[in-house]
N, C-alpha and C positions, 0 to 999 in steps of 0.2 A: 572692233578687232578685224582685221583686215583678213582674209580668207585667200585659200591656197588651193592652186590644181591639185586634182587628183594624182597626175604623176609626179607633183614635189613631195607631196603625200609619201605619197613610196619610194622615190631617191631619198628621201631624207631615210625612210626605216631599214632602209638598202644601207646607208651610209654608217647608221646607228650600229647595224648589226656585224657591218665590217669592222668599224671600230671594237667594238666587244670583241669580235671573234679573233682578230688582228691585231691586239694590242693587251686587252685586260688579259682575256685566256693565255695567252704564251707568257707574259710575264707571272702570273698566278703560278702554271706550269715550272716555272724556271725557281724560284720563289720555293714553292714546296722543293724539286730537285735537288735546289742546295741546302736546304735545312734539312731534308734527309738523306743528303749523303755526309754533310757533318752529323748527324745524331749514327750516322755507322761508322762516322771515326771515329767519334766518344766513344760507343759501346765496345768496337773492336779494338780502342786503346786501352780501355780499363778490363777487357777481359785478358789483355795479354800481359799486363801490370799483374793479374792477379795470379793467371799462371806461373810468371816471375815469380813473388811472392811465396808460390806454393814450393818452387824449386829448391829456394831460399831457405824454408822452413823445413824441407825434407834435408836439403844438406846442414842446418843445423843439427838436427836429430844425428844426424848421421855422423858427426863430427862430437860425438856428447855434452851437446850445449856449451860449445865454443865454436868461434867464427876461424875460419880459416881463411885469411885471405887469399891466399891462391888461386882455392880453388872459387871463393869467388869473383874471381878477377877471370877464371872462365867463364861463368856463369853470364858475369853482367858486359859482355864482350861485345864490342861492339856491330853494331845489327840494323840494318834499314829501319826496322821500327822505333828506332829509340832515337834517330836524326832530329833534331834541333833539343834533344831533354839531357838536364844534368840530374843522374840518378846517384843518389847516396842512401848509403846501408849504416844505417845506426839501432845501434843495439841497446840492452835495455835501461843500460846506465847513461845512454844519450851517448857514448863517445861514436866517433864517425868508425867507423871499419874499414869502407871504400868507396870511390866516388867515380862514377865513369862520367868525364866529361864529354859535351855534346860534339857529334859529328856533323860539321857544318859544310854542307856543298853549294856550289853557286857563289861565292864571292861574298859580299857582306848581305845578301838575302835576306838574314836575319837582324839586320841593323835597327830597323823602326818593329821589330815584332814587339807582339806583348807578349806578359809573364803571368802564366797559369802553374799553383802549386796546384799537387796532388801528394796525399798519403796514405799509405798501404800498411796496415797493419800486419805481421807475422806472427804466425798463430806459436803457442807455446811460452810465451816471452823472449820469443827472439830478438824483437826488435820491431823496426819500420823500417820502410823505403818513404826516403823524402825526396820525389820529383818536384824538378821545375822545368816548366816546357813553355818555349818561347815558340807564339804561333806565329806564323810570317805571315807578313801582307807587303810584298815588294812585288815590283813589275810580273813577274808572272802570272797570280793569282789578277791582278785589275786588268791585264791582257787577255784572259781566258776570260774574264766576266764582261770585260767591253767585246772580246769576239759575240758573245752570244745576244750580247743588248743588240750590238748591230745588224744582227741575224733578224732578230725578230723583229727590231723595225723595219728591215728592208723586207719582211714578208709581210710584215703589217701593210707597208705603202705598196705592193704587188694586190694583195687583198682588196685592198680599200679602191683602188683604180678599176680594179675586176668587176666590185659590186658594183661600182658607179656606171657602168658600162650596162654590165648585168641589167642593173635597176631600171637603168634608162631606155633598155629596150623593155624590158616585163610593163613597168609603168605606162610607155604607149601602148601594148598593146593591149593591157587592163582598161587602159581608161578610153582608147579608142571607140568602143560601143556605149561609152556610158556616153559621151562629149556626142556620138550622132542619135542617142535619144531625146538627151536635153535638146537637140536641135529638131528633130523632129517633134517635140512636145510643143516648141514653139510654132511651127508651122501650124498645126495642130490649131493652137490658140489664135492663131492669123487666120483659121478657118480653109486652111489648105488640109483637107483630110486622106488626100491621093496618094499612095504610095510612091513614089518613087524609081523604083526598081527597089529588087529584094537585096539584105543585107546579107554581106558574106559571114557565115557563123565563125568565131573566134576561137572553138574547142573547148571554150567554157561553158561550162554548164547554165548555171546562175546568168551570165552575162548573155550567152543565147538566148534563154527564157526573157530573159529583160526587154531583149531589142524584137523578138517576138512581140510580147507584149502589147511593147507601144506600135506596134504596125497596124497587129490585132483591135488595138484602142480605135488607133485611125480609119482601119477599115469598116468596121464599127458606127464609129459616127459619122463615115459618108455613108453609110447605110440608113443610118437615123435620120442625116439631113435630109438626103433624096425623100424621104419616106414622110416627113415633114415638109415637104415643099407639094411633095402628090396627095398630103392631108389636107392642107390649104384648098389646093385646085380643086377637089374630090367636093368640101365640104361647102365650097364656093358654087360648084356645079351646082351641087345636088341640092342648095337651096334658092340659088338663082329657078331653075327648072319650074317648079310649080309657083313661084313667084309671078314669075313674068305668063305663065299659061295665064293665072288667076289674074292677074294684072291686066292684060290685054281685054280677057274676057269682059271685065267691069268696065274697063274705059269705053271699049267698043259700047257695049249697052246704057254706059252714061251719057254718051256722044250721039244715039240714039241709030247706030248703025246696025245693031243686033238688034234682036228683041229679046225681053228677059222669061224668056222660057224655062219651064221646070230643067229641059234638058243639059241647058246653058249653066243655070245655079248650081246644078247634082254637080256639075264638072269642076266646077268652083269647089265646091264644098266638098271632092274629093282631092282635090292639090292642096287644100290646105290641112286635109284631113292625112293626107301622104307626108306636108311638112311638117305637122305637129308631131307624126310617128317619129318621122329620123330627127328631130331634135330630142324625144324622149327615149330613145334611143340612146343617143350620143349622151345626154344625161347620165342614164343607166349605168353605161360603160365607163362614166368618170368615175360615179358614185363605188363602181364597183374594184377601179384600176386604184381608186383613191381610197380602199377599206372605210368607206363612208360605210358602204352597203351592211344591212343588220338582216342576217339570215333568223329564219324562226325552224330550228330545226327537229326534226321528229323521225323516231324510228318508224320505215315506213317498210311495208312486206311491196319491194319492186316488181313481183311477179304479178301482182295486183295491180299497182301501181301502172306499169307496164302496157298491162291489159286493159287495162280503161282508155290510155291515150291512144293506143291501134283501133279500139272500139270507134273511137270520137272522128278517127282519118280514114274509115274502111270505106265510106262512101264516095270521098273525094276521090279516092285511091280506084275504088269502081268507075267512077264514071271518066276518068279518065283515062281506062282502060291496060292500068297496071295493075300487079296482080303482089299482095300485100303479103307477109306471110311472119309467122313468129317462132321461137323456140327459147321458154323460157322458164329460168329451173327458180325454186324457190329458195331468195337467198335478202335479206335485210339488210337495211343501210340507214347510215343516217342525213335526213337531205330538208330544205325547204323546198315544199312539194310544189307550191305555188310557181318559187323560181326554176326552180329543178326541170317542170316541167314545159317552160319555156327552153329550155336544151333540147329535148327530145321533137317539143313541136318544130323547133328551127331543122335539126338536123332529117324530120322524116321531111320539112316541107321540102327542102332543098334536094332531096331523094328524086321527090314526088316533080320537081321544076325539071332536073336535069335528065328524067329517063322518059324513054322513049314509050310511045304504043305498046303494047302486051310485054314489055320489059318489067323485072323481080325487082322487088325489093325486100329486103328480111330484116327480123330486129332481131338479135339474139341477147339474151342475159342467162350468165353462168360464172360460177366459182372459182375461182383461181386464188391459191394459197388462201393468202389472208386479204383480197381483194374480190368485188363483183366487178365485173366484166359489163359493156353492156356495145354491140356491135350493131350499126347502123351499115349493110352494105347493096349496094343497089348496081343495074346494070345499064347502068346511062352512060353518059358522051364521056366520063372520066376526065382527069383532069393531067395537064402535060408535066413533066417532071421541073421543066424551070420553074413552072408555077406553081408548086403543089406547096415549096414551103413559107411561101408569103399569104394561104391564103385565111389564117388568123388574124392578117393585120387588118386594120381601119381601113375601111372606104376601097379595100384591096377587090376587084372584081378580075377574072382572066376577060370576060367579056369586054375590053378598050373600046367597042363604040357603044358601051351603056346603053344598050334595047331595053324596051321596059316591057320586052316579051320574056327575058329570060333572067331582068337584073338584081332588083332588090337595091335595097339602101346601101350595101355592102359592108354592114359592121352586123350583121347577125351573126359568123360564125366567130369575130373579135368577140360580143356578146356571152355567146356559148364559149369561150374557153377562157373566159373570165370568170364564170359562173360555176365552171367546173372545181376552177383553181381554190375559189372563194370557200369549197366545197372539202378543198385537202383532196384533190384529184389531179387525172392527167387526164388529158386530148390528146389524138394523134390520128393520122389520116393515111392510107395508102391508097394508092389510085394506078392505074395504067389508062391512057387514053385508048378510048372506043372501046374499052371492055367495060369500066364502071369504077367503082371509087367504096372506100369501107373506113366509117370512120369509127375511131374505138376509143368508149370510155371507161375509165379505174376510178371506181370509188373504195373506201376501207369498209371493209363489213363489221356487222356487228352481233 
């Protein structure tokens, strides 16, 4: 089946609707008009027949049940309403009385009519009226009926031009935004995810949202692309790195240029002790992105919880001369404590990486509705607002020349709010550069 634009689509229902409205409804209209202005000249002829009648029957009475012609030769005299009928008065023994024949105007008008009886009974035994009415249909009446037929064609064909007009402008500019999204979906698929410049909105609603949409789609996946292409580099680095340290190392000492010193091997066996992590790692966070991951989960009292992991970090946190600090109410959740607390340990390490000498760092956990709360904030280098909300993603560092005084693998906080999510929780982070940074998690209480 052969397939039609969008704007045929609509001139044709454009055309449909002018045709209905332009042709069936006025005829319909005209149709009932004449069938009910004939059913008010039936009624209005036989109510004035029967008034006759009543006349008729009262000047019988009046007459002591005999007819007098005279006087009804006043009675049945002639009268616009009685034009084209021959009325006769017959009484009860059937002889005729009197007969008003028809008044006929306009020349032979009444040549091709037809013959309608009617009869009327007269109460008493007076009698009857035997009408016969000759209904006309000569040029007048098909003159008044073709005036109106041509009336309403000719407003039918004003109509029908109008919508097509109508149609063809609405239909462009209905289908205008659909015909540049189809076109941008293609670009799209050709891997051009660029805007363009921005679309002018149309005042519709629906078709705004739409050409939104797909811009939104494409901004989107040049966002994903980029972000997959600095995944690649990222993960290519960061395994290239201890590779080639490790590589170098060995060759050199198989080549007999080093010597294989304990200190030489630890270095070795810490690059590859560094690669195994970020591939297990990157594992992790498949397993977890991918609902591989099998939480083991247990109501745990987090005030305890809590307090165990700050126990475990107050030394490190000492001797590096920041100052550790807690405030934590008693409030239940449900978590895998194991994984769980691989959150907490990334998020104080990461405190503990980016704050300064005698600079604070706090953990808070408290109640909020029908959530725990749990606030990780500290007063280090903070993070700049372009960067603050990419820094969930993989391999995502602000540090661009990767030091491995301040780096890390860069998928520990992707890790943590993966784990959280896994968990029926939120992440979320606010920061101001050179004040510090506060990251906050929501778990459902129990």
């Amino acid at each position: 089946m052969r397939s039609r634009s969008l704007r045929s689509h609509f001139l044709m229902l454009y055309v449909i609707l002018a045709i209905f409205a332009g042709i069936v409804v006025p005829f319909l209209g005209l149709k009932m008009s004449v069938e009910g202005f004939r059913n008010y000249q039936i009624n209005r002829r036989q109510a004035d027949l029967e008034n006759l009648g009543e006349s008729l029957s009262v000047l019988y009475r009046e007459e002591g049940g005999v007819w007098n012609p005279q006087r009804v030769r006043d009675i049945l005299r002639p009268a616009p309403q009685w034009w084209g009928m021959t009325i006769s008065l017959i009484d009860s023994n059937s002889r005729e009385v009197y007969t008003l024949e028809p008044l006929h105007i306009g020349g032979n008008h009444y040549s091709r009519a037809e013959t309608e009886h009617i009869t009327v009974r007269l109460s008493r035994n007076a009698g009857r009226l035997e009408i016969e009415r000759r209904i006309p249909s000569g040029r007048y009446e098909m003159s008044f009926i073709s005036y109106l037929v041509r009336y309403t064609l000719s407003g039918a064909f004003v109509m029908i031009v109008f919508a097509c007009g109508l149609g063809y402008f609405v239909a462009g500019k209905l289908s205008r935004p659909v015909i540049n999204a189809i076109e941008r979906t293609k670009d799209i698929a050709r891997g051009d995810y660029d805007v363009h410049g921005e679309s002018k909105p149309v005042g519709i609603r629906e078709l705004d949202a739409l050409t939104r949409g797909v811009e939104d789609l494409g901004r989107s996946l040049s966002g994903q692309e980029k972000l997959r292409r600095r995944l690649m580099t990222d993960v290519a680095h960061e395994l290239r790195t201890p590779l080639t340290v490790t590589r170098t190392q060995i060759e050199a000492i198989a080549d007999g240029i080093l010597e294989p010193t304990p200190e030489r091997l630890t270095l070795c066996v810490n690059e590859m002790t560094r690669l195994a992590d970020l591939i297990g790692n990157i594992d992790v966070l498949s397993r977890i992105e991918g609902d591989t991951l099998r939480l083991n989960l247990e109501v745990t009292d987090m005030k305890k919880f809590l307090a165990y992991v700050i126990e475990s970090f107050n030394p490190v946190f000492t001797k590096a001369g920041i100052n550790l600090s807690s405030e934590l109410e008693n409030v239940k959740c449900e978590i895998d404590r194991e994984k769980f607390r691989h959150v907490i340990d990334n998020l104080l390490s990461n405190a503990l990486r980016y704050t300064d000498k005698n600079g604070n760092v706090k953990l808070r956990l408290y109640a909020r509705d029908k959530e725990a709360v749990i606030e990780v904030a500290d007063t280090g280098i903070g993070i700049s607002p372009e960067d603050l909300p990419n820094i969930f993603e993989r391999f995502w560092r602000a540090d661009e020349s990767r030091t491995r005084v301040t780096g890390g693998s860069g998928v520990g906080l992707a890790i943590v709010k993966a784990t959280v999510e896994a968990h029926g929780g939120k992440i979320s982070a606010v920061s101001k550069k050179g004040e510090g940074t506060c990251f906050t998690v929501s778990l459902k209480r129990v």
